[in-house]
Structures are given as structure tokens and as C-alpha cells.
Backbone bond lengths (Angstrom), bond angles and torsions (degrees), N, CA, C in turn:
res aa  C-N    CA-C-N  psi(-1)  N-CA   C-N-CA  omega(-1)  CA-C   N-CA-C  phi
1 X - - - 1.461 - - 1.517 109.31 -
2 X 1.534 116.82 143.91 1.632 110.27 -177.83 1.243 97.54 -118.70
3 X 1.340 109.30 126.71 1.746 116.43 175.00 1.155 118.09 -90.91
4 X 1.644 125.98 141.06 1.277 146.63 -137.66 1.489 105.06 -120.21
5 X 1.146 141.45 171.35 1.784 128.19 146.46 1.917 81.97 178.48
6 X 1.308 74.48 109.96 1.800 90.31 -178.46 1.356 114.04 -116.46
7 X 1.748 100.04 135.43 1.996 89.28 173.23 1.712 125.83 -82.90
8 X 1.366 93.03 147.69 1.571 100.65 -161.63 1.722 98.95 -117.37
9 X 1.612 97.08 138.16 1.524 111.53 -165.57 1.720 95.50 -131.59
10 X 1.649 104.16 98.87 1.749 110.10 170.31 1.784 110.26 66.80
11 X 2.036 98.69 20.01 1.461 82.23 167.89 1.466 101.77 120.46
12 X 1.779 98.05 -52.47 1.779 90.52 -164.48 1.681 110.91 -93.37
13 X 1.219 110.51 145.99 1.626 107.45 168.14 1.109 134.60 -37.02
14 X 1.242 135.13 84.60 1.737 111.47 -170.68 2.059 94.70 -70.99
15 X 1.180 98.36 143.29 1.594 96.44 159.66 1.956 103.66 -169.43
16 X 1.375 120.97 105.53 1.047 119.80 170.11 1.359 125.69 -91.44
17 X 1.805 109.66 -5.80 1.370 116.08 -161.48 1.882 93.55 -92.02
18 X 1.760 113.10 165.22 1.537 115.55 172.47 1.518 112.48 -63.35
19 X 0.885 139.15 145.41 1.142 140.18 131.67 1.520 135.36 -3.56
20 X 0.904 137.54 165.40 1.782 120.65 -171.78 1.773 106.57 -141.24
21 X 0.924 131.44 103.11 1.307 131.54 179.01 1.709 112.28 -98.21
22 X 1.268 121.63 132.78 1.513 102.65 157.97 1.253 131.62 -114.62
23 X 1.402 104.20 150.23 1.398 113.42 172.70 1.378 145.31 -119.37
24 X 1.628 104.02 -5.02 1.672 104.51 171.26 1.205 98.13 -150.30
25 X 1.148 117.22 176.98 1.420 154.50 136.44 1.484 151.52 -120.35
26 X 1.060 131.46 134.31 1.125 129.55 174.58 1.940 130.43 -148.12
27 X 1.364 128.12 167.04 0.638 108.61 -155.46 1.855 124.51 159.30
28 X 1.894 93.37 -74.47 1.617 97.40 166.37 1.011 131.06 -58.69
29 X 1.049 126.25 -25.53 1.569 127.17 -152.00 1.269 98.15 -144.79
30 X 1.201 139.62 115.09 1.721 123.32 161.24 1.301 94.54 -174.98
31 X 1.384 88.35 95.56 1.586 124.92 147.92 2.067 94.31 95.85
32 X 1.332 103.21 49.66 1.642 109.99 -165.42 1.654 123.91 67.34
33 X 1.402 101.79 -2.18 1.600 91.07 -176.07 1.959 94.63 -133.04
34 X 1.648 104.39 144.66 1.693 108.15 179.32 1.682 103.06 -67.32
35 X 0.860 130.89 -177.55 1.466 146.94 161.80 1.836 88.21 -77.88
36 X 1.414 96.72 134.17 1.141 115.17 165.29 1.513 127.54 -128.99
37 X 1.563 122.95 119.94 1.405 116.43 -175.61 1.271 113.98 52.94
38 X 1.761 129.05 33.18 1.186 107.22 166.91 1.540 136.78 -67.31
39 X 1.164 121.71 155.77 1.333 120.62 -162.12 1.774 105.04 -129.00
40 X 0.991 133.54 -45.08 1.378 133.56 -173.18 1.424 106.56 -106.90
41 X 1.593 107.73 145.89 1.785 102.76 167.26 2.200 92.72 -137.72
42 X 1.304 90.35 144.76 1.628 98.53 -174.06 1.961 103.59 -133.41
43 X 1.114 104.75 138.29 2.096 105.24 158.59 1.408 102.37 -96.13
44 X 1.479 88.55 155.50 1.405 99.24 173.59 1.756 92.85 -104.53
45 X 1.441 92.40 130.91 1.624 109.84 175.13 1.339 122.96 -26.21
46 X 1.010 109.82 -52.04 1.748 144.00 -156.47 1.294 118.65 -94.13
47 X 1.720 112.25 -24.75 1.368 107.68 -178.86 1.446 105.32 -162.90
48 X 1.482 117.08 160.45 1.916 110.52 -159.96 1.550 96.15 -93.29
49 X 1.556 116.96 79.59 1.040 130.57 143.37 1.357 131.29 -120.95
50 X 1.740 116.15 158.24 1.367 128.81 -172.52 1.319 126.40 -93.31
51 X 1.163 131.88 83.77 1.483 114.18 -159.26 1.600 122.07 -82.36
52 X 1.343 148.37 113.84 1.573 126.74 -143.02 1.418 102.31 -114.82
53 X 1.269 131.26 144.60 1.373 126.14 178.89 1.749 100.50 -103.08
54 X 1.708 109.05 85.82 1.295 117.85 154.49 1.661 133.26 -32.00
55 X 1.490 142.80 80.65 0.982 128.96 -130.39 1.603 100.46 -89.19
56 X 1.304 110.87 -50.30 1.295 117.98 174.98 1.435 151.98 -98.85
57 X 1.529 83.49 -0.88 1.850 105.31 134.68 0.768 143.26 -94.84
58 X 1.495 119.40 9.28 2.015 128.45 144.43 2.214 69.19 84.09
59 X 1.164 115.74 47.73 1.819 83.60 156.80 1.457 90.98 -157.31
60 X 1.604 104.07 172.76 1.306 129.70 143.60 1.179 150.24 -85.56
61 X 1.588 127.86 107.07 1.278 122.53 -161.23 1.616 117.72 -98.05
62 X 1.173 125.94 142.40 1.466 139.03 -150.53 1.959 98.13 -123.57
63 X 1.486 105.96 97.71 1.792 104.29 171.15 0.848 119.34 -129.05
64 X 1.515 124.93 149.09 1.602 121.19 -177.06 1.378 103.04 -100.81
65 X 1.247 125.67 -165.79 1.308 124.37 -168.64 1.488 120.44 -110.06
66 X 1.387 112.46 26.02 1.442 127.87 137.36 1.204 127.50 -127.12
67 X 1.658 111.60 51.00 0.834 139.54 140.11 1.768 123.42 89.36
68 X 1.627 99.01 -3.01 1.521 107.89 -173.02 1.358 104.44 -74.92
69 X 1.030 112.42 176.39 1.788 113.38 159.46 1.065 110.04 -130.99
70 X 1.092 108.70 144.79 1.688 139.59 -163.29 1.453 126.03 -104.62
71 X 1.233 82.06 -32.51 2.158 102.67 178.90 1.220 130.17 -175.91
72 X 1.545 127.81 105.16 1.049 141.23 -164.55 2.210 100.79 -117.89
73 X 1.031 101.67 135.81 1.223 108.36 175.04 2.281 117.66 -145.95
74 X 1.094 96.64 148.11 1.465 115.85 -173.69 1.196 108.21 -71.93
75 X 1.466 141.32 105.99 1.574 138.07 144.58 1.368 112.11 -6.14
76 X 1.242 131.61 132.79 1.205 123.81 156.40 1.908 129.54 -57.30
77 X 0.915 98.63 141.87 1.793 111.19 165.98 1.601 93.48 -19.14
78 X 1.885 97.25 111.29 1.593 99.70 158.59 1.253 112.30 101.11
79 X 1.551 120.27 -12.70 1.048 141.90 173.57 1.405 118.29 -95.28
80 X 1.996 131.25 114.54 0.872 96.36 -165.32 1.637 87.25 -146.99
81 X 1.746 129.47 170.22 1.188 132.83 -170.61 1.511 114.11 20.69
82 X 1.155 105.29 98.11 1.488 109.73 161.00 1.357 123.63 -99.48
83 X 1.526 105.21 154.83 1.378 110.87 -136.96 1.534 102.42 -118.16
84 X 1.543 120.58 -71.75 0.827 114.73 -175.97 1.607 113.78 -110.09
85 X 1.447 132.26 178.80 1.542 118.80 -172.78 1.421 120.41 -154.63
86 X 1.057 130.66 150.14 1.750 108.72 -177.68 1.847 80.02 -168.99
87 X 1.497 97.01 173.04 1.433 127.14 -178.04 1.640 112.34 -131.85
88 X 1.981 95.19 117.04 2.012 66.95 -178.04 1.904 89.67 -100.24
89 X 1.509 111.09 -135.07 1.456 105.71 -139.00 1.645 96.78 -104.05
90 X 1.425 109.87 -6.36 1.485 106.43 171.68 1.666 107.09 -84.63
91 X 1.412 128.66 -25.25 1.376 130.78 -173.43 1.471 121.73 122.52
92 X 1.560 82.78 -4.13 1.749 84.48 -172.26 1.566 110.91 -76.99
93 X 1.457 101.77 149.26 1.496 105.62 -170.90 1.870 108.17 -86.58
94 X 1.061 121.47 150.35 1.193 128.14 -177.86 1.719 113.88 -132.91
95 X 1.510 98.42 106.39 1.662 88.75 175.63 1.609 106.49 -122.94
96 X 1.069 100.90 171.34 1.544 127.34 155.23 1.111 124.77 -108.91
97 X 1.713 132.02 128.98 1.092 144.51 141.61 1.198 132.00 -30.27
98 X 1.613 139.82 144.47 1.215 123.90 168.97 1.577 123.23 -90.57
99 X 1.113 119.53 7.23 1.267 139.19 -169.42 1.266 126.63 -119.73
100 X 1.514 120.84 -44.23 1.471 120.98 -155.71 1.758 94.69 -136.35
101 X 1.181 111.28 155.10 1.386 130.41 -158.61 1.618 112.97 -90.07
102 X 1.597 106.41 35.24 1.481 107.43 172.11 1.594 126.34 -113.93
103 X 0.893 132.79 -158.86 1.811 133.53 108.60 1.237 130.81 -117.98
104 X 1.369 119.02 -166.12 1.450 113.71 -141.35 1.759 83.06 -172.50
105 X 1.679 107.82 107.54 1.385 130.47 160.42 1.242 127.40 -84.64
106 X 1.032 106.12 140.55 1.804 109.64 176.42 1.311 110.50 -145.50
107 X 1.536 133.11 157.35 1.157 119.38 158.96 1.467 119.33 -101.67
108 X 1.332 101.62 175.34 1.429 97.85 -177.62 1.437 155.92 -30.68
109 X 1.734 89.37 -16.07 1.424 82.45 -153.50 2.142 73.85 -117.83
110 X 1.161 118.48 7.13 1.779 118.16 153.47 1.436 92.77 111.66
111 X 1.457 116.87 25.15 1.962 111.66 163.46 1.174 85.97 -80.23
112 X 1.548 97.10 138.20 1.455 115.00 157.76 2.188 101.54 -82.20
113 X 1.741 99.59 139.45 1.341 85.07 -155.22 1.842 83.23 -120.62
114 X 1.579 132.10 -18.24 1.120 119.12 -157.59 2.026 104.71 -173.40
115 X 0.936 129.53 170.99 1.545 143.00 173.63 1.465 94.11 -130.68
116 X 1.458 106.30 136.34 1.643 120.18 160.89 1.699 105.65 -115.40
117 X 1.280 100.68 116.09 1.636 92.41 166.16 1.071 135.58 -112.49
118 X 1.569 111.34 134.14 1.685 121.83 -175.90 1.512 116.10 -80.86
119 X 1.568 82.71 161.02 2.388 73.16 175.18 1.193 108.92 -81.62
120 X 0.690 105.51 -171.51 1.974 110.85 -147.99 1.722 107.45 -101.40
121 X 1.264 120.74 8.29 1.293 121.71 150.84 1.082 121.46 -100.56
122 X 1.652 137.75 18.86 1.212 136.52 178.27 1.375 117.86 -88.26
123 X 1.082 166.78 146.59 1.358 165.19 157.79 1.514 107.55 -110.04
124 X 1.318 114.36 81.94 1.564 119.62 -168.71 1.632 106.00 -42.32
125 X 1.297 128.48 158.96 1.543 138.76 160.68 1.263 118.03 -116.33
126 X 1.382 93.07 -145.10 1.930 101.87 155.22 1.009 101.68 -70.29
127 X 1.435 118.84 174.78 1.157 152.62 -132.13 1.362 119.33 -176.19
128 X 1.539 112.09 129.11 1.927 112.98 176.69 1.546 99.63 -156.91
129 X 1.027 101.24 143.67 1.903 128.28 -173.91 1.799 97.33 -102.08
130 X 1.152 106.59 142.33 1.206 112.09 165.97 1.397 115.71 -112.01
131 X 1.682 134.97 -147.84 1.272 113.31 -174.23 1.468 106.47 -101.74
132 X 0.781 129.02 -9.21 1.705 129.14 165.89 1.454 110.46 -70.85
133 X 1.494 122.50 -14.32 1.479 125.56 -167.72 1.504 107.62 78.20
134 X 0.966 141.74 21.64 1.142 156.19 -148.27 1.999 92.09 -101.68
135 X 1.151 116.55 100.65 2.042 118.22 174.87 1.345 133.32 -63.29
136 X 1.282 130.06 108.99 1.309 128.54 -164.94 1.469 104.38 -108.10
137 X 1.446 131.67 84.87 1.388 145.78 176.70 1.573 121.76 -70.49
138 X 1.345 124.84 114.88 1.178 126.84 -160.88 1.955 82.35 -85.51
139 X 1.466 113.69 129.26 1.434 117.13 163.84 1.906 113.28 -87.17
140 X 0.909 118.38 114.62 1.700 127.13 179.59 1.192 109.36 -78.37
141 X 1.949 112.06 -19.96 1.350 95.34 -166.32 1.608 100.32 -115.05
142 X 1.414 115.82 16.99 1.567 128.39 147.77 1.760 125.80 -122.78
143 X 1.206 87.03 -136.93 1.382 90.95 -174.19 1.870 129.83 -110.69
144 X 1.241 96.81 -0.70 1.018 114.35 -179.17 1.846 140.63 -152.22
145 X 1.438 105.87 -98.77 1.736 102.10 -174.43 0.983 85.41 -162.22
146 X 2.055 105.82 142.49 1.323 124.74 157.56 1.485 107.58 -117.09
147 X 1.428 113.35 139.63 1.384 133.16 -173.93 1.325 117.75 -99.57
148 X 1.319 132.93 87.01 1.425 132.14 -174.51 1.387 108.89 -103.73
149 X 1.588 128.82 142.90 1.358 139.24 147.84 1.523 120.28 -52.79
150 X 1.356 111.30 150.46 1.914 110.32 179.11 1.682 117.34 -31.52
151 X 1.163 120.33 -41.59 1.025 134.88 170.57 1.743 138.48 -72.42
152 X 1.253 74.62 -9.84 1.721 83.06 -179.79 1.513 131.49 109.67
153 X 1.448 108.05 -8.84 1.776 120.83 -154.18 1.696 84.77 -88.61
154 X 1.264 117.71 149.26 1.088 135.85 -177.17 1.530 119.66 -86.18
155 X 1.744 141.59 100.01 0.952 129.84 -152.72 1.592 104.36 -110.02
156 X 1.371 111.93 -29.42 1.294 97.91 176.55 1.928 99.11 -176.04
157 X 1.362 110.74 154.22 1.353 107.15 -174.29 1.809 96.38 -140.92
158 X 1.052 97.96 145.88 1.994 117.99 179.38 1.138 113.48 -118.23
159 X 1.320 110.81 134.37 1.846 116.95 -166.24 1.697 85.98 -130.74
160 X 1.310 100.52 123.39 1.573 114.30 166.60 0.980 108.77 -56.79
161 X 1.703 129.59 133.13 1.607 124.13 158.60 1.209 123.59 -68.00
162 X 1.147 138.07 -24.62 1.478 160.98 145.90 1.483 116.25 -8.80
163 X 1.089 145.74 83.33 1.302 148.73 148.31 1.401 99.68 14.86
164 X 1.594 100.39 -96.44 1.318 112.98 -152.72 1.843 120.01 -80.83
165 X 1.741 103.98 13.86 1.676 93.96 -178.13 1.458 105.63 -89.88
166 X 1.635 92.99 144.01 1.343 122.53 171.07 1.418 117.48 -108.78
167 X 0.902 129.88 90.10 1.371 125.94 -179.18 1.604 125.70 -49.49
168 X 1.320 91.32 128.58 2.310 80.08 179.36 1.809 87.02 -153.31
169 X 1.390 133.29 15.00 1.562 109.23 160.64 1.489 89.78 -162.31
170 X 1.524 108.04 176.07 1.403 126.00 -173.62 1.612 112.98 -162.47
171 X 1.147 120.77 150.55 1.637 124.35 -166.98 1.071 105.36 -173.74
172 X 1.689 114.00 156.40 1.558 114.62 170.91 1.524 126.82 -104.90
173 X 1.592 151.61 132.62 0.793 140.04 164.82 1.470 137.68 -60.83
174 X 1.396 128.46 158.48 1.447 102.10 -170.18 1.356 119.54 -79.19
175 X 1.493 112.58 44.10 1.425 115.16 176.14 1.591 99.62 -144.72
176 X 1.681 114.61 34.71 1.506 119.45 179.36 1.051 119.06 58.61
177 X 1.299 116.38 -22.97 1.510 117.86 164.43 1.859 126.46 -26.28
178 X 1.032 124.72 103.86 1.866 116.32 175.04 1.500 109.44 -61.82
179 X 1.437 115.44 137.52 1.286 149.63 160.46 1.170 117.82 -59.17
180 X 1.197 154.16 63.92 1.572 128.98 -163.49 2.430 89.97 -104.85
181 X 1.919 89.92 127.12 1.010 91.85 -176.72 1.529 96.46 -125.90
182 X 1.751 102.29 137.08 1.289 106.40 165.01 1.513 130.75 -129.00
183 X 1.388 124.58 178.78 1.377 92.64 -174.23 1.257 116.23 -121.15
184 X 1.687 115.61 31.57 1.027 113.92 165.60 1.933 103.08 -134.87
185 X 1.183 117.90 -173.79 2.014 100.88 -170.19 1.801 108.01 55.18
186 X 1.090 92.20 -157.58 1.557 115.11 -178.04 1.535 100.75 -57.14
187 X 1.241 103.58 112.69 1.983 108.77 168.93 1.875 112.14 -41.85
188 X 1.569 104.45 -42.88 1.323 106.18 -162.08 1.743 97.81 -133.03
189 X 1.442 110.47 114.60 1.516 106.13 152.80 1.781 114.24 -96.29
190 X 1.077 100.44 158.50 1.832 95.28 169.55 1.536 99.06 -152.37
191 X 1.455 75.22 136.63 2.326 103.85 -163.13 1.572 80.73 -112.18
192 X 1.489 88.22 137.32 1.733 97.51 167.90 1.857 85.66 -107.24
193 X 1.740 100.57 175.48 1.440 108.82 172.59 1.151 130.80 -46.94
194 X 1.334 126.37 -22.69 1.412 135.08 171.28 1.586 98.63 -58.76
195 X 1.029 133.93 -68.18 1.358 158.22 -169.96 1.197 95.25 106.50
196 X 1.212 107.11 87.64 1.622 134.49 173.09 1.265 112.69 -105.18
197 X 1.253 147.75 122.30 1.688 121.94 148.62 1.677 104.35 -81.78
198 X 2.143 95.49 129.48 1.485 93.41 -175.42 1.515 117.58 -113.62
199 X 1.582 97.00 3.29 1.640 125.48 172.27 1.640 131.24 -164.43
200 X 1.118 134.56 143.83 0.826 134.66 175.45 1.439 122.04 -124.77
201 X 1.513 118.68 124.78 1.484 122.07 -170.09 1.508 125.41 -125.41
202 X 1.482 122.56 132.67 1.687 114.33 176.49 1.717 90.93 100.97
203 X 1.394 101.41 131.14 1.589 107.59 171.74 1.723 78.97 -123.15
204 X 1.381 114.29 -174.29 1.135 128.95 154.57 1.567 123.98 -98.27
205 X 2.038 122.74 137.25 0.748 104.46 -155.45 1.529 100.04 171.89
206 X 1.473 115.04 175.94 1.724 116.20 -177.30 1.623 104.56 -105.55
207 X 1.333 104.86 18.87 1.892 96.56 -173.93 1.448 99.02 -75.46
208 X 1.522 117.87 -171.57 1.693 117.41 160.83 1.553 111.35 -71.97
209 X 1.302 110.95 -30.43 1.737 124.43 -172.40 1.298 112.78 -77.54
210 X 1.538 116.68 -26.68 1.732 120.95 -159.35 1.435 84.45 -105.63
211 X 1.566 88.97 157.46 1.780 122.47 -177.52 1.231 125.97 -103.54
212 X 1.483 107.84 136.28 1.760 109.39 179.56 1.901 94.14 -86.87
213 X 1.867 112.54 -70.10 1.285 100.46 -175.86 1.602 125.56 -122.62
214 X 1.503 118.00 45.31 0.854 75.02 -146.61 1.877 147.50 -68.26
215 X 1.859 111.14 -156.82 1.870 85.87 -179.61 1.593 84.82 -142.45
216 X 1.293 132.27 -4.92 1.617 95.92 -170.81 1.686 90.66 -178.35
217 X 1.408 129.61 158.75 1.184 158.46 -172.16 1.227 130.37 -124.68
218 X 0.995 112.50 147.60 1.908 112.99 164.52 1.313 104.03 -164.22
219 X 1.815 131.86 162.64 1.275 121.88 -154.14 1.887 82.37 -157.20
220 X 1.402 99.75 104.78 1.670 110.17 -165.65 1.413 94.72 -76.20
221 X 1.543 118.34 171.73 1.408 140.27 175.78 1.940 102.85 -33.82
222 X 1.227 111.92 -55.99 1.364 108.39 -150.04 2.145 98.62 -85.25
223 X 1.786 102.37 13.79 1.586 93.08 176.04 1.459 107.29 94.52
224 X 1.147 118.48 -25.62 1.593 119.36 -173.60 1.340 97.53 -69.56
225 X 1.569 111.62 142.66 1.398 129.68 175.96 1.646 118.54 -91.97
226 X 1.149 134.39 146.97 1.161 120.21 -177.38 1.252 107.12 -162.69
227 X 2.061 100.65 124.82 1.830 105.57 -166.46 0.804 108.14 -102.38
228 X 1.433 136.93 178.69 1.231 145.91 149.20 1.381 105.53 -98.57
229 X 1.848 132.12 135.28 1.129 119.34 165.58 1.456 101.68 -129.15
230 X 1.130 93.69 94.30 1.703 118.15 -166.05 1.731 111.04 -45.00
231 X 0.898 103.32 -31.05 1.641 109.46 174.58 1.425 128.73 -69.55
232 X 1.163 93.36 -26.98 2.020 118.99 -172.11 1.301 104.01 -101.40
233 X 1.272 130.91 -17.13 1.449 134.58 173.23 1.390 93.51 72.01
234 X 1.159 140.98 63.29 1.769 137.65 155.28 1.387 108.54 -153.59
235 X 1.096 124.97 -177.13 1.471 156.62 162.31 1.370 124.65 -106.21
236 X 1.272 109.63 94.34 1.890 106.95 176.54 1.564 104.39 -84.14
237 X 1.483 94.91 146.97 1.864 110.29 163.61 1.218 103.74 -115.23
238 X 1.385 85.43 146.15 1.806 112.11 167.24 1.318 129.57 -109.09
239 X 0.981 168.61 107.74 1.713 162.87 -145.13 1.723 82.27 -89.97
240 X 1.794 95.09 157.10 2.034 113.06 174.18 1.728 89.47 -42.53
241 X 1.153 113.03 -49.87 1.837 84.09 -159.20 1.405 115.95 -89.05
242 X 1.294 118.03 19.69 1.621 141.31 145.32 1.613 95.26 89.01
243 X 1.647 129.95 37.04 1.150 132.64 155.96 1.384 104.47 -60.81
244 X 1.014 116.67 161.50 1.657 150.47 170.04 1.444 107.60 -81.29
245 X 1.731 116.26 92.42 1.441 133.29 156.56 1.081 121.65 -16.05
246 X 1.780 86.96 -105.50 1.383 121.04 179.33 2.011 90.34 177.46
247 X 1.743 99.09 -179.14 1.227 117.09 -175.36 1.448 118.08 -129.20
248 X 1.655 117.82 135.53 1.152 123.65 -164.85 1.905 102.34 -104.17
249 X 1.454 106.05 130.85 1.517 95.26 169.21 1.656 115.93 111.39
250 X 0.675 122.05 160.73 1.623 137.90 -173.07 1.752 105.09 -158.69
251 X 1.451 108.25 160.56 1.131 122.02 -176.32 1.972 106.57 -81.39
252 X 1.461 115.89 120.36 1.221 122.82 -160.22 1.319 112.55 161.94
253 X 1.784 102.71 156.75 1.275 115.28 -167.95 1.871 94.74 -124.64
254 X 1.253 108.78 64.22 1.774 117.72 -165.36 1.452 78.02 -152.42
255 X 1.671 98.77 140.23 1.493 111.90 159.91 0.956 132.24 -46.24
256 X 1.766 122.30 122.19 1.339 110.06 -156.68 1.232 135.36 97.18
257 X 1.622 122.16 -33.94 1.397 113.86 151.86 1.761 107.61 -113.18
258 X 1.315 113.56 179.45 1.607 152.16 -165.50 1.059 117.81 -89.58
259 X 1.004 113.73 126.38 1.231 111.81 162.89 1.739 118.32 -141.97
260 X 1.286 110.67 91.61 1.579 134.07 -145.50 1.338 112.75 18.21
261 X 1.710 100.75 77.98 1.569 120.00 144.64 1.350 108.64 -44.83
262 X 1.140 98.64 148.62 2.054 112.18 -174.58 1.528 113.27 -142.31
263 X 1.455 110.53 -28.97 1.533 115.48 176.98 1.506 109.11 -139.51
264 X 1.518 124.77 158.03 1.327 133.88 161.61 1.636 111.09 -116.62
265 X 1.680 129.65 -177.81 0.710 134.05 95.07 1.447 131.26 -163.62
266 X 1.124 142.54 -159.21 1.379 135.75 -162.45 1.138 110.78 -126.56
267 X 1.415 121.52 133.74 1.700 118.48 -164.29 1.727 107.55 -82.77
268 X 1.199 129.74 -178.64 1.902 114.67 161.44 1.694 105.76 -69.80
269 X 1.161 132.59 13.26 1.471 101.85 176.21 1.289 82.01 -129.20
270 X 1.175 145.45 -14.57 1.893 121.51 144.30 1.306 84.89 125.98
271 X 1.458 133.09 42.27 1.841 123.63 144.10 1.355 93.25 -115.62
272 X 1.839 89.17 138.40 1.276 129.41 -148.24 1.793 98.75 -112.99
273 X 1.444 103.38 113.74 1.667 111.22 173.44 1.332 113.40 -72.41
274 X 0.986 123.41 135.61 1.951 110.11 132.12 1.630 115.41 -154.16
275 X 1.639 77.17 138.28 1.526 93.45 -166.26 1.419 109.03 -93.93
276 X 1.404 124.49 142.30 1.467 140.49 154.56 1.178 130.78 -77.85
277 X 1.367 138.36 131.85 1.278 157.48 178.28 1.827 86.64 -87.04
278 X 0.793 137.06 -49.36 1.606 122.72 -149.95 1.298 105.93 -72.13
279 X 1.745 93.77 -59.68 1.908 91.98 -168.69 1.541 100.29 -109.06
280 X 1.830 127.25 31.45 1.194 109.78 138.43 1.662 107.59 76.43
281 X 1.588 101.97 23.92 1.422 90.05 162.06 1.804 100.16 -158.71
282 X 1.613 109.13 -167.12 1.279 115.81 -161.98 1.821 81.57 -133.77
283 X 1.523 110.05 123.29 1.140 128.48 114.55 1.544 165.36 -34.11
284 X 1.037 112.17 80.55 1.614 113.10 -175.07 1.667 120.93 -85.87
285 X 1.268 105.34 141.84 1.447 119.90 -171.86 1.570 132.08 -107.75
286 X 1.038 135.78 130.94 1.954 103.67 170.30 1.830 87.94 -115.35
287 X 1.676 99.02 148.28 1.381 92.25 162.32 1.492 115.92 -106.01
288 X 1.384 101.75 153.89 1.530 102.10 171.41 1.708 127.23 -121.15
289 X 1.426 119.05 121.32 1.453 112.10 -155.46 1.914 85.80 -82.53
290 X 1.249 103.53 149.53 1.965 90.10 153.30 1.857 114.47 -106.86
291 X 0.745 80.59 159.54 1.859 105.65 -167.97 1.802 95.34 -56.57
């Protein structure tokens, strides 16, 4: 069952976002071992799969979007909790560590192919590729994002003005715009290319709209925003002009609710992941627009 709690204006429903259907799961079992402590969830560009950054089984997990898995492979020797994850447009896998100030490439099929190294105040996060392949690294152990080319060269980095942001997710809007989400300050900053901030969204708070933690973002075809507030066990939406939806989810280990979701994302044919840290598995979604 997917739980709803929508804001109501003079009675009538507002709801512009699709509908939420589910359809898989996964998680216990794959390949003899549960998902443990996962922390990152990534698509592969190219095809409606989930790629999961297994944290404390040193692996990578490989799902399609009914939910089987297809390919899971072991970090190499020395390699350990990975953190954050993304796919750029050749296939190559891109993670982050939870510990040490690099990344760590592989290709698809789990060769380790290369090390990227950061300067030594970075604390890699999530992670998102844009279409140049171009790396957008959430820093944990500042305030913001470092911007690296395929190669590693450093193109540009954004420091929140914000006191209190902590960075723990990142995403793009459908106007390329960067996401920088944290889970303490403003839930949502958004940097246009200039490195502008051109809004800021989510205080912390007991409203339906305000945030306990949040951890991560995604901003579907139709502009709607959608958080994770990892603490509350749901997903809030936002409409383009960043009104207050409604919220998907309840605290639970039953289809359909959370149990400290931490990441989303949405494949190209529009089923929508999100993975849990609590109960150790990944969620699958279909959306449904109505006519």
C-alpha cells in the first residue's frame, strides 16, 4: 500500500504530481547475501536499470526494474564501502568511497579500470554526471560541490553561504540547474551555471512541507520535485513553482512504506527507485499520470 497525505486548499485536493504504483522489490537475498548499509542508488543512462552502492559488502549491485538482479560484482582488494554512484554515457561506473578523498571507476561488467584523486579536503558523497560526463561530487566534509571533468581536472566547486548546510544529495533540474541537498539549513539549494543560488527550498520543521532530514532529490519529466526526508520515512513533492504537493510513505517495512530511505532515482522510461538504508532494500515504482 502507498501512503498519501496531501495539502488541501477550501476542500479540494490539490495534486499535480502522477500517481505512484508499485512494483518490485529487492534486497534480501541477492546472490546469498541481503543488501547491507546501502548508501547510493544510480540509472544507467541507456537502459532501465538500478545500480546500488552496497556499502558493507564492498560490492555493486546490478537491477532491472522488476526487480531481479542481473549483476552484482566485488570491489577490488583495498576497496572498501562505497558511497556514492552514478553512470556517465559510455557505462562506466563511477563511485565514491566513504572514507577517502577519491573515486574509483569500473566498467560495466566490474573491471576496476582507474582511481580519480581529490584534494584532500573533499569527503566524496553522492554523485551525478551530466551530459558531457562532466562529475558533480557532493563534499560531506564541506559545504558544498566539486565539479570535475572525465578525467579528473577540476572545473569548478560551490560553497553554500548558509551556515548550517550539510550536504548529503545532489540532482539536476529540468533546466540543468544543480540541486544541492542538505539535511540540515535549506532542504534544497539550486545553482544555475553561473554558480548562482536562484532559490532556496525546505526550512526545518513540524509543518507537512518542512524537514526533519533531508538526503536526496530527483525532479521527474513533468518539473515536480521530490525529497526524501530520511528521518520521517516519506517522500515530499513539490510542483515547478516549489508549492507543497503532498507526501508519499509512512514509517515501515510493508510495501510501500520506508524505512530510512536515503536516495531515489528515476530510470529513462520513468520507474522511480528508492532505496533504504534501514531495511536494506530498493523499491520499485511505476508512475501513473491521469488523463
Amino acid at each position: 500500500m502507498l501512503w498519501y497525505t496531501s495539502a488541501l486548499i477550501l476542500g479540494i485536493l490539490v495534486s499535480s504530481a502522477p500517481r505512484v504504483e508499485f512494483l518490485a522489490s529487492a534486497g534480501e537475498n541477492i546472490n546469498g547475501l541481503p543488501l547491507n548499509n546501502p548508501q547510493g542508488l544510480a540509472v544507467n543512462p541507456s537502459h532501465e536499470e538500478f545500480l546500488i552502492a552496497d556499502a558493507l559488502n564492498d560490492r555493486i549491485v546490478i537491477i532491472d526494474t522488476t526487480g531481479a538482479a542481473i549483476f552484482t560484482f566485488s570491489l577490488m582488494d583495498g576497496h572498501h564501502n562505497p558511497f556514492g554512484i552514478a553512470v556517465n554515457s559510455t557505462g562506466e561506473i563511477i563511485i565514491s568511497p566513504m572514507d577517502t578523498p577519491e573515486l574509483w571507476i569500473y566498467d560495466y561488467s566490474g573491471r576496476y579500470l582507474s582511481t580519480i584523486a581529490l584534494p584532500g579536503t573533499v569527503l566524496p558523497g553522492r554523485l551525478a554526471v551530466d551530459k558531457d560526463d562532466n562529475i558533480f561530487i557532493v563534499n560531506r566534509a564541506g559545504k558544498g560541490i566539486l565539479q570535475i571533468d572525465k578525467d579528473g581536472a577540476i572545473l569548478k566547486t560551490f560553497d553554500s553561504p548558509e551556515v548550517k548546510c550539510r550536504p548529503s544529495g545532489i540532482c539536476f533540474d529540468n533546466k540543468g540547474n544543480i540541486l544541492l541537498i542538505s539535511s540540515e539549513g535549506n532542504a534544497v539549494t539550486a545553482i544555475n551555471t553561473g554558480n548562482q543560488v536562484i532559490y532556496s527550498l525546505g526550512v526545518h520543521g513540524q509543518k507537512l512541507e518542512e524537514f526533519s532530514h533531508p538526503s536526496a532529490a530527483i525532479v521527474e519529466t513533468g518539473g515536480n520535485m521530490w525529497v526524501i526526508d530520511s528521518f520521517c520515512h516519506h517522500i515530499k513533492r513539490f510542483d515547478p513553482k516549489r508549492n507543497y504537493i503532498d507526501m508519499i510513505g509512512q514509517r515501515g517495512i510493508g510495501l510501500g512504506e520506508f524505512f530510512f530511505p536515503v536516495d531515489l532515482k528515476m530510470t529513462p522510461g520513468g520507474k522511480l527507485g528508492v532505496l533504504e538504508k534501514g531495511s536494506g532494500r530498493l523499491q520499485i515504482f511505476r508512475l501513473v499520470y491521469d488523463k
